[in-house]
VEXVEXKE-706800 format. One record per residue: x, y, z of N, C-alpha, C, O in turn. Coordinates in steps of 0.02 Angstrom, whole numbers, plus 50000, padded with zeros to 5 digits. Layout:
BEGIN
XYZXYZXYZXYZ/...
END
This chain:
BEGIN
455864938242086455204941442090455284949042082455574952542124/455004951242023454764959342018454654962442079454194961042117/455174967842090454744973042136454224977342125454464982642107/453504977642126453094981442115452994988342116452714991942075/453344989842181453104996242234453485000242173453894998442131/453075008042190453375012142136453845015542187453885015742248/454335019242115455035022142154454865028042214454385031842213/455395027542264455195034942303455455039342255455915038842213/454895045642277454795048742250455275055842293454965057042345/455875060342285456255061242319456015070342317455975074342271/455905070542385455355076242416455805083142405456375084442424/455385086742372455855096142346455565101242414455015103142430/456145101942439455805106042503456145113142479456685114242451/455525118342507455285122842482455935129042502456045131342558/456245130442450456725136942471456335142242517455795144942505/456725142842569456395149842611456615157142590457155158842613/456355160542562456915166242561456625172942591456235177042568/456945172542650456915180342702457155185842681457545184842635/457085192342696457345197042709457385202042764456935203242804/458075205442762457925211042799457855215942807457335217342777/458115221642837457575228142836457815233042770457555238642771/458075232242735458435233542687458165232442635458115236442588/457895224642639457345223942562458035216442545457885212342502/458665215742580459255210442538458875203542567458605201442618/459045201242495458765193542518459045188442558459635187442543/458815184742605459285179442617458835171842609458245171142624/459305166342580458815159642565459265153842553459805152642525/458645149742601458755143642604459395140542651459365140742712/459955137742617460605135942648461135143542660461575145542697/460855145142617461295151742598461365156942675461845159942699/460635156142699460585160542762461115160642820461335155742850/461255167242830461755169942888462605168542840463155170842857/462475164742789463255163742759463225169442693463685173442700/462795170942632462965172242598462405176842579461845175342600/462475182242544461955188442532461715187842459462105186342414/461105189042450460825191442369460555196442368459945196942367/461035202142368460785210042368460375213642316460665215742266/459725214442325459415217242246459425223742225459205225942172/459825228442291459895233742272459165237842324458745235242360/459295245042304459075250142359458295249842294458295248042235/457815251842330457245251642303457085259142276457315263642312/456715261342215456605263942164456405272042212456605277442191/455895271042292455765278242311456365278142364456345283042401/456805274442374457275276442422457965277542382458515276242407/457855280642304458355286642294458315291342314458805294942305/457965293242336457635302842323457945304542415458115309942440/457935300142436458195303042509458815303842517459085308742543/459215296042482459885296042468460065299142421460615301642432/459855300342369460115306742348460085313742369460455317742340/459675315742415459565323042430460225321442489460625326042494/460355315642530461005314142559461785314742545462255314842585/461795315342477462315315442439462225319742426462765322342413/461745323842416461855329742407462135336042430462355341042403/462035333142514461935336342576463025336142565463425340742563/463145328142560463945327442588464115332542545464345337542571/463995332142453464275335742423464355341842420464845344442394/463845345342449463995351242465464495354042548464725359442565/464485348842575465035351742633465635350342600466135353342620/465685346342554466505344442553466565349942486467145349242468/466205355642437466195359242401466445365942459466805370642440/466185365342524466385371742573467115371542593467465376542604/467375363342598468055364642600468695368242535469255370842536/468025365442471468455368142403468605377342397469065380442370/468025379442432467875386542455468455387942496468685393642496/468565386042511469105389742612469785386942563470175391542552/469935381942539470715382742511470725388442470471155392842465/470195387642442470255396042378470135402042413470105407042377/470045403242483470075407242512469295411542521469215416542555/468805408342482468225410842476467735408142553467295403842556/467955411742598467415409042663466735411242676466405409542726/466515415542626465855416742623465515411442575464925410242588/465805408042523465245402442503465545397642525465305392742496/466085395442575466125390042602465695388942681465655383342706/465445394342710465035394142752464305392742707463975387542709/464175397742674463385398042633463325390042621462865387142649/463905385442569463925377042582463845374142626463455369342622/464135375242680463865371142727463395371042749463145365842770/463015378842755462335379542763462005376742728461795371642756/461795377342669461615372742615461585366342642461025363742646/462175362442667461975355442662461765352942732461785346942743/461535358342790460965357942826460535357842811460235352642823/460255362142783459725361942724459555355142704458975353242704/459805353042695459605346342640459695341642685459415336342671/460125341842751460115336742780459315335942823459035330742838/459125341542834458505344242872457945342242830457445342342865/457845340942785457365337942747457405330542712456905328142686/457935327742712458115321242679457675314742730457405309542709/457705316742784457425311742822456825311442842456595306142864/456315319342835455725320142810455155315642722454625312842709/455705317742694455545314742632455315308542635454755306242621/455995304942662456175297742684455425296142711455025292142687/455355299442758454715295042811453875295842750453505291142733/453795304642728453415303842688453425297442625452925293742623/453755296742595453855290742531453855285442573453725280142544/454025284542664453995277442671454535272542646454485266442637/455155277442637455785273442611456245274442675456795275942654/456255274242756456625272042778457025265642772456775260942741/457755264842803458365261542771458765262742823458855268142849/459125254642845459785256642873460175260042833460395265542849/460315256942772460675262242721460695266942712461235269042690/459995272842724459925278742739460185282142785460545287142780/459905277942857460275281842912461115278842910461495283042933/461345274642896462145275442891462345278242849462945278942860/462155281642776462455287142741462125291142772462515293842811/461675292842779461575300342836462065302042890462295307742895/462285296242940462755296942979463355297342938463435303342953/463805296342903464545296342874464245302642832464685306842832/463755304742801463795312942762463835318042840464115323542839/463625316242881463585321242945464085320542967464295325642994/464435316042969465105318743005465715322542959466135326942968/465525318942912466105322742833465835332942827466265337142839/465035335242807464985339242798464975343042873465095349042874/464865340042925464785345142984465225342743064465095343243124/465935339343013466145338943064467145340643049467635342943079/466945337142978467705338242953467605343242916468155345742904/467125346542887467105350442837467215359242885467515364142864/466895358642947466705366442973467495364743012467865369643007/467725360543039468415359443039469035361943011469485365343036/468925359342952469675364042914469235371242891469585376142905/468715372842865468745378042854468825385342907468845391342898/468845379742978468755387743026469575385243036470015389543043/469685380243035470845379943033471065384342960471555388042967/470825384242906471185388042854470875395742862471175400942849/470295395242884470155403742905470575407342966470925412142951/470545405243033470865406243075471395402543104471955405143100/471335396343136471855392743147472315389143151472565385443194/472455391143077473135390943052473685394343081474255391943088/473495399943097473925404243139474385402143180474985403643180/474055398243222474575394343280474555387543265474165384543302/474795384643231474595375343186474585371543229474195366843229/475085373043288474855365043355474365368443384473865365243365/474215371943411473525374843459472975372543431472585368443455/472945376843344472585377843306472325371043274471735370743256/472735365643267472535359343217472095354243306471675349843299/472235355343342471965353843418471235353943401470855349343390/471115362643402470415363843407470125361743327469535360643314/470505361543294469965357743234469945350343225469535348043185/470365346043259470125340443274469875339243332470125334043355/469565341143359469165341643420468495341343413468105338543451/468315345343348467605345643334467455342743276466905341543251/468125341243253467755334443191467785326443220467575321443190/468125326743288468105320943326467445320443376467195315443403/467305325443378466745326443419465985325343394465465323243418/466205327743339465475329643274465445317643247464945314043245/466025316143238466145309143229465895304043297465575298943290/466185307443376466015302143425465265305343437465135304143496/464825308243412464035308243437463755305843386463305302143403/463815306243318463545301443286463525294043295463015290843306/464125291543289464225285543330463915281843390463885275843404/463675287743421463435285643496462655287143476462205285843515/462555289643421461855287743412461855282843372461465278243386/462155282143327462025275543291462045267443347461865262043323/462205267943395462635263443440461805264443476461655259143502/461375268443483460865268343528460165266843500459595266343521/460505266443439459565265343411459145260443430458535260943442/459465256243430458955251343446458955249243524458665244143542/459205252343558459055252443644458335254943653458065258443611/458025253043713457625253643720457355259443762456775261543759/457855261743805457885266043851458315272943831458925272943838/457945278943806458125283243807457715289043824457465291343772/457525292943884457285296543923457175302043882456635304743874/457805304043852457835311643806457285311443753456825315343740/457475305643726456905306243674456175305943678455735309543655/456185299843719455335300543731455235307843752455065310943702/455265311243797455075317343829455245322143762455045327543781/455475323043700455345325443649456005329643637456075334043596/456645326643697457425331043678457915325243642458015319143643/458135331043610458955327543594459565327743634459725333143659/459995321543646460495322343654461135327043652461535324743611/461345331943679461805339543652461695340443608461205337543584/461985344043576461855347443517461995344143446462525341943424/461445344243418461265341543338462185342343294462545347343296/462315336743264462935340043213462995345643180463485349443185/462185347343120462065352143087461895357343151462445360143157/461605359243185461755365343241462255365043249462515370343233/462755360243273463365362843305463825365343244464235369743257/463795362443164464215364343129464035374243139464415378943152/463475373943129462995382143114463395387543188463565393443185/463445382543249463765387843317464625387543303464945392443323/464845384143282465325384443266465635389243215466225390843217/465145391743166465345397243138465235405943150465295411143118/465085404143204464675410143227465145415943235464925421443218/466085415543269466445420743250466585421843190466975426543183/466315418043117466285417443057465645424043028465665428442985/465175421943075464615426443066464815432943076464885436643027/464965435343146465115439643180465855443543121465825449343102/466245440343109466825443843072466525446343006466725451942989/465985442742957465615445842896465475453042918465745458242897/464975452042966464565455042979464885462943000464565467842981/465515464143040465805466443062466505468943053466665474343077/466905465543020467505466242990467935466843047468445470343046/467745463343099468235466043152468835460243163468695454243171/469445462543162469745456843134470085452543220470455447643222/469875455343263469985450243334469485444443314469625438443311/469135446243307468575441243289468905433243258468675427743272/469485434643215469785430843182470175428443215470365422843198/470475431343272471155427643328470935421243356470405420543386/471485415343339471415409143365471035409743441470595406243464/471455416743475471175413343545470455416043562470205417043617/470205417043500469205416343508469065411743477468585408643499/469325409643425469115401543374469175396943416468745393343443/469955397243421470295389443476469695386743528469445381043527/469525391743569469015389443619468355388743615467975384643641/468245394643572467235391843547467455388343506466965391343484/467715384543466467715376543432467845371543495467315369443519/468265369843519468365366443590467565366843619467335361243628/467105372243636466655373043672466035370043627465605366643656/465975371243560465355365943530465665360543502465315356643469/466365359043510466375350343540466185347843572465935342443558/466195350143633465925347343688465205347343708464945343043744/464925352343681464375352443688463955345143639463495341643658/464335344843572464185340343541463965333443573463415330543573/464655331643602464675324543641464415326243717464535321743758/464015333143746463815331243820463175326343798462925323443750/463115327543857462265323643899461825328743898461315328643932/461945332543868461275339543885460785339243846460805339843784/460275338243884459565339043849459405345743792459265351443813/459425344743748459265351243698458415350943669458105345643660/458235355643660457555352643621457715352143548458145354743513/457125347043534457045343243492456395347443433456235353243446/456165344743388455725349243336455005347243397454575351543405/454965340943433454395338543445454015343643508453435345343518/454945345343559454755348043593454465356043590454075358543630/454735358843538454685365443516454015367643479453835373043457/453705361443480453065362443432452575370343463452455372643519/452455371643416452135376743445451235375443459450925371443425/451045378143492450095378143523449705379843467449935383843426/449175377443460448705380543399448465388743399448265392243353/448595390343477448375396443469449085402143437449055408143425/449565398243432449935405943407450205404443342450465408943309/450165397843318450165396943241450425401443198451025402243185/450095403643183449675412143144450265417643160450385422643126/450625415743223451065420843250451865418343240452375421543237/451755412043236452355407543210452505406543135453095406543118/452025405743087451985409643011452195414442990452465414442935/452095421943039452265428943020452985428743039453395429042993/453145428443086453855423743122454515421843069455035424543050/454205416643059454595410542996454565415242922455015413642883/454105420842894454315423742863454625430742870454795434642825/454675431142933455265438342942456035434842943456565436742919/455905430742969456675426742965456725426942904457075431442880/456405421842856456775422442780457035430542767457605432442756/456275435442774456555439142742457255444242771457605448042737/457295442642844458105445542854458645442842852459155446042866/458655435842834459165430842799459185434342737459795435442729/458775437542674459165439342619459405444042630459975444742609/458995451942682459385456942688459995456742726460525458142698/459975455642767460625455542815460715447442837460625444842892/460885445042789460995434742806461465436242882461075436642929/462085437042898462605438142941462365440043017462405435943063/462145445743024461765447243080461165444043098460915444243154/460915440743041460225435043061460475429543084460075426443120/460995427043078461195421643102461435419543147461425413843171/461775426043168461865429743235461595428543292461815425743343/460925431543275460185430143313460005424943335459845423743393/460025418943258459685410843265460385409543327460345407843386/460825410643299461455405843337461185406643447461065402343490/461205415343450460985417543502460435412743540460445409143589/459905414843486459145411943518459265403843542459035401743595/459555400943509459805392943513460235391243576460185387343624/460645395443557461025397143650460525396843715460465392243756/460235402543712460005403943776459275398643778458925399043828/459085394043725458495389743735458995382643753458805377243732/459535383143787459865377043813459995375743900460145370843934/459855383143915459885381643982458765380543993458535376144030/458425384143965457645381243971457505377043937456895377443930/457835370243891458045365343864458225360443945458105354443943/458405362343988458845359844043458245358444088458005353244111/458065364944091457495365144162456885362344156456615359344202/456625363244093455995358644063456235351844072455865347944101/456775350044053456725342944047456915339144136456735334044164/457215343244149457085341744232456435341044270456355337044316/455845346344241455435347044281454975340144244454455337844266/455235338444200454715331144165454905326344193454535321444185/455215325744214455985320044252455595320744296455255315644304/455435325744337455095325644400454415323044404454175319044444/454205325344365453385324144360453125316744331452535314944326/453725312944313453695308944291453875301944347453655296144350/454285305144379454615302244446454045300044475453845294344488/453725307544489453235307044533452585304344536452235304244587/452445302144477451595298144440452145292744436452355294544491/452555287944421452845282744411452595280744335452345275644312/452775287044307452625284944222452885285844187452745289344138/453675281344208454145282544154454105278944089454355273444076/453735283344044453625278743961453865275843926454085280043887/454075269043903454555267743849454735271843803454255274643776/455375273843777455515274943725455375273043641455305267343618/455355278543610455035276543545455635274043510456165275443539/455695270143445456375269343415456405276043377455965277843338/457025280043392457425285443348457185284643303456785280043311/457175287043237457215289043181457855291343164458115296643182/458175285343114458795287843080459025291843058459645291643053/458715296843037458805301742996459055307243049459545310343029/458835308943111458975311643164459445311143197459415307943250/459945313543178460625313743215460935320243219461475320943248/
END
C-alpha cells in the first residue's frame, strides 16, 4: 500500500546574527566561537585618525630629542595633546564612539605621554647619571601606563565617586606629560643650566608619576565649567592665553603648569566638601559610565 502523506518538510531555522558594541558580527552556531569582523564604520575614522595622529606625533618628539632638537620635541608632544583633547570630542559629536577608540586612545596615551616625555627628558637631562637617571624615566612611563590601565579596568564599574561629582582621578596623562616638562619650560625660557641637573629632573619626574597613579581628586572640564555670568570674561581670558603662547610660548606655560598646580589642593577641598554634603542628604548618585576617550 502507497504511502500518501506528503514528505516532511525539513524546517530552516532562522540564522541569528548579533552584534556588539563595535558594529562585529556574531551568528548563529558561530556565536562566542568565531568572529565576522566588518570592519570600523565610515564616521569612526575621523576620531581614529585624529588618534594616530595624536601617537604620531609623540613618537616624532622622540625623533626630535635623539637629534638633539628639544624645542620641537616638546612643541610634538604638545601637539599631540592637542589632538588627543579633541579626538574624543569629535567622537561623541559624529556619534562614533568605540571600544576600538578608547583602546587606541589608551595605547596612543601611554606611547605619546608616557614613553615619549620619558626618553626625551632622559636624553635631555638624565642621561647624566644612567642608573638614577633611566629610574626616573621609567617611573613615569610606568606610571603614565599603570593609570591608563586602571581606567580602562574601571569603566564599566559602577561606582566611581570622582566622576560623578565632575573629578578625575590624579592627574590626566596629557597634563602630566605637559608638568613633566616644566624644568623643560623653565630652562627655554631661562637658559639657566641647573635647571637641567638630574637632581631637579630625577625628582619632579618621580613626583608627576606619582601624582599620575594617586587617588587625588583633580578637576575635571565638567567641574571647571564656568557660570553664565563671567562667560564674556572667560572668552577675553582664552584669547590672552593664545595670544601669549605665540609671544612668549615658554613663560606661558609656566603659568598654565603653575595655575594647574595650585587648582589641586582646591581640587581636594571641593571635592571633600561634596563628599560631605552628600554624606549628609544621603545622596550618593550613581555613577555615569566614563567616556573613553577620557583618560
Amino acid at each position: 500500500m502507497t504511502d500518501l502523506r506528503p514528505a516532511r518538510r525539513r524546517r530552516r531555522t532562522k540564522e541569528v546574527v548579533t552584534k556588539d558594541i563595535d558594529g562585529i558580527a556574531f551568528s548563529g552556531e558561530d556565536f562566542g566561537r568565531r568572529r565576522l569582523p566588518r570592519g570600523l564604520t565610515l564616521r569612526a575614522l575621523v576620531p581614529n585618525a585624529i588618534t594616530s595622529a595624536a601617537l604620531c606625533s609623540g613618537l616624532t618628539g622622540i625623533r626630535f630629542a635623539i637629534g638633539g632638537d628639544f624645542h620641537a620635541a616638546v612643541l610634538a608632544v604638545i601637539l599631540a595633546g592637542l589632538l588627543d583633547g579633541i579626538d574624543g570630542r569629535v567622537a561623541r559629536l559624529m556619534k562614533a564612539q568605540s571600544r576600538f577608540g578608547a583602546e587606541l586612545d589608551s595605547l596612543s596615551d601611554a606611547i605619546a605621554f608616557g614613553v615619549g616625555p620619558a626618553l626625551i627628558l632622559y636624553l635631555w637631562s638624565l642621561s647624566a647619571v644612567p642608573r638614577f637617571g633611566w629610574f626616573a624615566a621609567l617611573a613615569l612611563a610606568v606610571s603614565c601606563a599603570l593609570r591608563l590601565a586602571r581606567f580602562n579596568a574601571s569603566i564599566d564599574l559602577p561606582g566611581q565617586p570622582h566622576k560623578s561629582a565632575g573629578f578625575m582621578t590624579g592627574v590626566p596623562a596629557p597634563v602630566g606629560a605637559g608638568l613633566a616638562f616644566l624644568p623643560l619650560y623653565l630652562w627655554f625660557a631661562s637658559g639657566l643650566n641647573v635647571l637641567r641637573s638630574p637632581i631637579v629632573v630625577g625628582p619632579w619626574a618621580l613626583l608627576i608619576a606619582f601624582m599620575m597613579i594617586s587617588n587625588l581628586p583633580t578637576l575635571g572640564w565638567s567641574a571647571m565649567r564656568p557660570r553664565r555670568s563671567i562667560r564674556l570674561e572667560v572668552i577675553a581670558l582664552a584669547g590672552m592665553v593664545i595670544a601669549a603662547l605665540l609671544t612668549e610660548p615658554w613663560f606661558t606655560l609656566v603659568a598654565i603648569c603653575g595655575v594647574y598646580l595650585a587648582l589641586i589642593p582646591v581640587g581636594v577641598w571641593r571635592y571633600r566638601r561634596i563628599r560631605q554634603q552628600r554624606a549628609a542628604a544621603g545622596q550618593m548618585r550613581p555613577e555615569p559610565k566614563p567616556e573613553p576617550e577620557q583618560a
